[in-house]
C-alpha positions in Angstrom: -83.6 129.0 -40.4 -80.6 131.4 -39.0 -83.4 134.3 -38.9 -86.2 132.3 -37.4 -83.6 131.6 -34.8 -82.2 135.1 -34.5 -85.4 137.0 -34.6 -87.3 134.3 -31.7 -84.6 134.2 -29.6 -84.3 137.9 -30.0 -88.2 138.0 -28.8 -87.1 135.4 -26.1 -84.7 137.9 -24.2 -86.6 141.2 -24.9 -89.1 139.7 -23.0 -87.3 138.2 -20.2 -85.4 141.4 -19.7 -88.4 144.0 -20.2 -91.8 142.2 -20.3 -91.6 139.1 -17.5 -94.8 139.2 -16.9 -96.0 138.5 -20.7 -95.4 134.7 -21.6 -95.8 135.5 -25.6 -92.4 136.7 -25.5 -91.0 133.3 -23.8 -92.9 131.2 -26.1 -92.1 132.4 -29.6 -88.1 132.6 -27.6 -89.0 128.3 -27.0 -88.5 128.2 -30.7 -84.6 129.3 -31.0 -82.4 127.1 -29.1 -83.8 123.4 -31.0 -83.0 125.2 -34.0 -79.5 126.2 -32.6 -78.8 122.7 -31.5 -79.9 121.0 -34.3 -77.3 123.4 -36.5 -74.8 122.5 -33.9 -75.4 119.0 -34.6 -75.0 119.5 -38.5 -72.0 121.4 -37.7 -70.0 119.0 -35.8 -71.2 116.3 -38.4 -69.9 118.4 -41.9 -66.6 120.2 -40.1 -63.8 119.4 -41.9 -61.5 120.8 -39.1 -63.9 119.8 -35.2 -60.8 121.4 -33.0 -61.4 124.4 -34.9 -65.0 124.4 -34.7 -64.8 124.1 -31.2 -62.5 126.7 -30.4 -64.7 129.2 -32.5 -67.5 127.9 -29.8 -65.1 128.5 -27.0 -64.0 131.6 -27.9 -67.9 132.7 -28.8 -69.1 131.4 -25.6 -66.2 133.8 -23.2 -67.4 136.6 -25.1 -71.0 136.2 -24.6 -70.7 135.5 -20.7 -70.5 138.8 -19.3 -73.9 139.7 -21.8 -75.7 137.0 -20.7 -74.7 137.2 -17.1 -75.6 141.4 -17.0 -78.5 141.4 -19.7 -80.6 138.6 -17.9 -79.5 138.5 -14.7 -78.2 135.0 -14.3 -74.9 133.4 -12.7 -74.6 130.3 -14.9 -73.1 129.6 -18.4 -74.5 131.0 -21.4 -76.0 128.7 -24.1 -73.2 128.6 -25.9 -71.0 127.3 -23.5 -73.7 124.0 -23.3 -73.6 123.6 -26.8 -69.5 124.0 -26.7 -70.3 120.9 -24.2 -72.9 119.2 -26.4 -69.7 118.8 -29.5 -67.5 117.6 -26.9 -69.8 114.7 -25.8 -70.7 113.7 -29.6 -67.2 113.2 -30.0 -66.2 111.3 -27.1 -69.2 109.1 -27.6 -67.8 108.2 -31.3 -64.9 108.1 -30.6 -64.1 106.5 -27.4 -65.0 103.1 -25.8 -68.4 103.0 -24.1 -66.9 102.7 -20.5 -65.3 106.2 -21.3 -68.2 108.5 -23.1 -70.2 107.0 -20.5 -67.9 108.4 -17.7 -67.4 111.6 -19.3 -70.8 112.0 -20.3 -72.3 111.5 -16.8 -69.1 113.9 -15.7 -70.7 116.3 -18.0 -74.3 116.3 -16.9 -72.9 117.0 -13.5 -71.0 119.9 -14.0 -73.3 121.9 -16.4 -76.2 120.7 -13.8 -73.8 122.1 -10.6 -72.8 125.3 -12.6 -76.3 126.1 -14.0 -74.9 126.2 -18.0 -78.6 127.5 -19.8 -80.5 124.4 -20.8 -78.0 122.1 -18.9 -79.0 118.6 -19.7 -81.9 118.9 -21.3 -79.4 120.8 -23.7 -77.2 117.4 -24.2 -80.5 115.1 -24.2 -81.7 117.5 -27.1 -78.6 117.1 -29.2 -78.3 113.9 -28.8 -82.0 113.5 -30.1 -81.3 115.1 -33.0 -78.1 113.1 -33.9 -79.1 109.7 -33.5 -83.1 110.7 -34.5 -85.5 111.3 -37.5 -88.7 111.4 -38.5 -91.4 110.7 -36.1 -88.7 109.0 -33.5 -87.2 112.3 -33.6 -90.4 114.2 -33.1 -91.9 111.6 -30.0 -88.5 111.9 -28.5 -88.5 115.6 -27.8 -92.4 115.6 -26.5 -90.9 112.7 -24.0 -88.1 115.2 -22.9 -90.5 117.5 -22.6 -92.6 115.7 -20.4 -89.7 114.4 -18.6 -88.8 118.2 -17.8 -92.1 119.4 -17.0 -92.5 116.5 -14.3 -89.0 117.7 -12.8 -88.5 121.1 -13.1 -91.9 122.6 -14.4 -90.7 123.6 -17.6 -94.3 124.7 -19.1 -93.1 126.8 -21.9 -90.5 124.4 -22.9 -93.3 122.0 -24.8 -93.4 125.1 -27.1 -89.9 124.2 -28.4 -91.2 121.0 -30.2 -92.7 123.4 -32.9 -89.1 124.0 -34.2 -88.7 120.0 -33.9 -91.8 119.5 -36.1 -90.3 121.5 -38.7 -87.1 120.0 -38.6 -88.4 116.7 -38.6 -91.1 117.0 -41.6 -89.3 120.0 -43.6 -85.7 118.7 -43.0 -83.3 121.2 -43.1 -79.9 120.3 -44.8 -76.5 121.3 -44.5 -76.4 124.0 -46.8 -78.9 126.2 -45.4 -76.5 126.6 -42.5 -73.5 126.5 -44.6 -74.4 129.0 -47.1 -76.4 131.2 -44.8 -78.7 133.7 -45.5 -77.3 135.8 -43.3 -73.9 136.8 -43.1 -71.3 134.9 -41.4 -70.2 137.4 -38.8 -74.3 138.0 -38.2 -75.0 134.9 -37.8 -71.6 134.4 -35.5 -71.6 137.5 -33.5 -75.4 137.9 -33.2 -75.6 135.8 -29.2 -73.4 138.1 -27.4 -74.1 141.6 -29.3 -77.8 141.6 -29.1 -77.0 140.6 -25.2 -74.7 143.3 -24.7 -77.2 145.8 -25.9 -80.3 144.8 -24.4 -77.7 144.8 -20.8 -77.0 148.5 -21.8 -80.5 149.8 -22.7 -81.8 147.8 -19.8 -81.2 150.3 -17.0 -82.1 153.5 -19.5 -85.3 152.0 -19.8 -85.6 151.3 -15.9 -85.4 154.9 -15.4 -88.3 155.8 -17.3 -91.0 152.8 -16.0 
């Protein structure tokens, strides 16, 4: 699972960086983030230690915002940072009364929406899908987000992400796949902002050449 999401979302930003006008690149790229979600999801569920988890995410996500910002051209906060979000909301939800998740969740929506963090709420919605889902539920409820998200910001290439949900929902991935990866830790870790950073710094070499 860590190199299906490594290599598509690889794909994803190759092609938004050097081939835009090729969607192939885009849709094998719709592929990465579910699976990224759904390992955030399994992470904040198995953690022994959540502060620590989150300031790994916090610390991941500052490093990674001056790649994402220069490699793809964009103002907003890097995935990371939403999924950073994403652990804080879980918690609060389970761990708060309902009057206050629901504040701070709505408080969240609004900010990542206002500060254009990448996948913004249909980040949250897609978390939240996969920790409170299964099964079929799990695999209706992300075609209904997608739906949802083509009717209100013409996401077409987004329905291409329910392929990753199919095969989390009918070849469920546990734990341990994430836990003892089949990549190394500091890959797997640093792979977000370093593959950034060097498509940002081969970016305008290549420019000179087209």
């Amino acid at each position: 699972m860590q190199l299906i999401a490594m290599i598509t979302m690889l794909a994803d930003h190759i092609g938004a960086v050097f081939f835009e006008d090729q969607a192939i690149w885009r849709v094998i790229g719709r592929i990465a983030f579910p699976i990224y979600a759904y390992g955030i999801v399994m992470g904040y569920r198995h953690t022994r230690d959540l502060k620590s988890y989150m300031k790994r995410l916090f610390i991941l996500a500052v490093l990674s915002q001056a790649p994402y910002m220069l490699a793809l051209g964009k103002m907003g906060v890097n995935a990371v940072g939403t999924l950073l979000v994403c652990v804080a909301v879980l918690y609060v939800m389970e761990h708060r009364k309902k009057n206050v998740w629901l504040s701070v969740a709505v408080a969240s929506v609004v900010v990542m929406e206002a500060l254009s963090f990448d996948y913004g709420l249909y980040g949250l919605l897609l978390v939240l899908i996969y920790r409170y889902t299964k099964s079929h539920t799990m695999v209706v409820s992300h075609f209904i987000l997608n739906v949802l998200f083509l009717a209100l910001k013409g996401w077409v290439l987004g329905a291409y992400s329910i392929v990753a949900t199919i095969g989390i929902a009918y070849a469920p991935v546990r734990y341990g796949q994430f836990e003892h990866r089949n990549v190394p830790g500091w890959l797997w870790r640093s792979f977000y902002p370093a593959h950034l950073a060097v498509l940002a710094l081969i970016e305008p070499i290549v420019a000179l050449y087209r």
